[in-house]
C-alpha positions, 0 to 999 in steps of 0.5 A, spaced: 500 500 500 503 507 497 504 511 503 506 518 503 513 520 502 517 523 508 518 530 504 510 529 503 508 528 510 513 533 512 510 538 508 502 535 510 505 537 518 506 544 516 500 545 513 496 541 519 501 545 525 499 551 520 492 551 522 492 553 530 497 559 528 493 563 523 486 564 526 490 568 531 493 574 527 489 580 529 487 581 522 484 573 522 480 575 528 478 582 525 475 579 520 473 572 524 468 576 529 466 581 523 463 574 519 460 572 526 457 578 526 455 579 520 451 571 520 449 572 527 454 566 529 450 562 524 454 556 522 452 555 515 452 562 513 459 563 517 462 557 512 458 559 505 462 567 506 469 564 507 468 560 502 466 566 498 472 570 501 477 564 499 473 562 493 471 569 489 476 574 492 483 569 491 484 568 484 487 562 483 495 561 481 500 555 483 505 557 486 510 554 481 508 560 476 507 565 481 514 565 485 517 559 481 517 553 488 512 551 493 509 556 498 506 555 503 503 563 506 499 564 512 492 567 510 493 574 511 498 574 506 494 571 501 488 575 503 491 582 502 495 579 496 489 577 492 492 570 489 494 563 490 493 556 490 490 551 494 493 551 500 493 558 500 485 558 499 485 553 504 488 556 510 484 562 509 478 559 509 480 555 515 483 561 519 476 565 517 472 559 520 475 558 525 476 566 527 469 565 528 467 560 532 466 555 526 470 548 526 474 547 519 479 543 517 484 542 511 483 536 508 490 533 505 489 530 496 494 525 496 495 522 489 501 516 487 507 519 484 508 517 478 515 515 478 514 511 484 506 508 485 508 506 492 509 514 495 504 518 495 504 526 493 500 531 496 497 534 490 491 538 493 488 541 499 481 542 500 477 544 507 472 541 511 467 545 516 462 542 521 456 545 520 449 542 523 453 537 526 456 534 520 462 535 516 461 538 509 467 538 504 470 545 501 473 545 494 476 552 493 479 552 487 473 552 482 469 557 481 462 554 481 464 549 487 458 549 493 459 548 499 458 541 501 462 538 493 468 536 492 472 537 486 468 532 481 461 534 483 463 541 481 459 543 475 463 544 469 462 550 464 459 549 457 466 547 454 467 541 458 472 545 464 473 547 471 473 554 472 478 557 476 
């Protein structure tokens, strides 16, 4: 049975570490308590925001193309800089909820490597949020994705694509 690869196990603990951190920036808590607010500590209503924050307000781009490496960026940075990947998307989506009393996690997508079917790879991060007492999947690098789809359930546009 594959299993991940030290790097990409590494990489999995620092994003998963990451999460306890982010919530806590002052600008988090700023707009954490401003959703909470905002949807009177409703639960959905707190999760489907942030995930229009994560979604429609960050564009997408790897990280590849943007800084030419992985990147790995707290959430403040990718609020005010507007663009990332997933993970980027991810954690703020995560941090959002969270910063508002929501409970969200990041969700790692492993693949097998290509090169070695035995190790994995992490080649996606999505989210989880437990609203109404069940967990529902955020996919937040598709545009049209709703809360509570994962990647495939996500409609497509008329030429048969994803928008990002």
């Amino acid at each position: 049975m594959a299993e991940p690869s030290p790097k990409e196990l590494k990489k999995w603990r620092v994003l998963q570490d990451a999460q306890e951190h982010d919530l806590k920036t002052p600008l988090m808590q700023r707009l954490g308590h401003f959703l909470a607010l905002l949807c009177n500590g409703n639960e959905r209503r707190i999760a489907e925001l942030a995930l229009c924050m994560a979604n429609q307000c960050i564009a997408y781009e790897s990280d590849i193309r943007r800084v030419g490496h992985e990147d790995f960026d707290k959430p403040d940075n990718v609020w005010r800089r507007g663009v990332d990947d997933c993970d980027g998307k991810a954690r703020l989506f995560v941090a959002l909820c969270r910063a508002a009393d929501v409970r969200a996690e990041l969700v790692p997508g492993w693949k097998p490597d290509e090169l070695n079917p035995n190790e994995l790879w992490l080649s996606h991060v999505s989210a989880k949020v437990r609203t109404g007492g069940i967990w529902l999947p955020v996919e937040l690098t598709l545009k049209r994705a709703q809360l509570g789809e994962v990647g495939q359930q996500v409609p497509k546009e008329g030429d048969g694509k994803w928008l990002r």
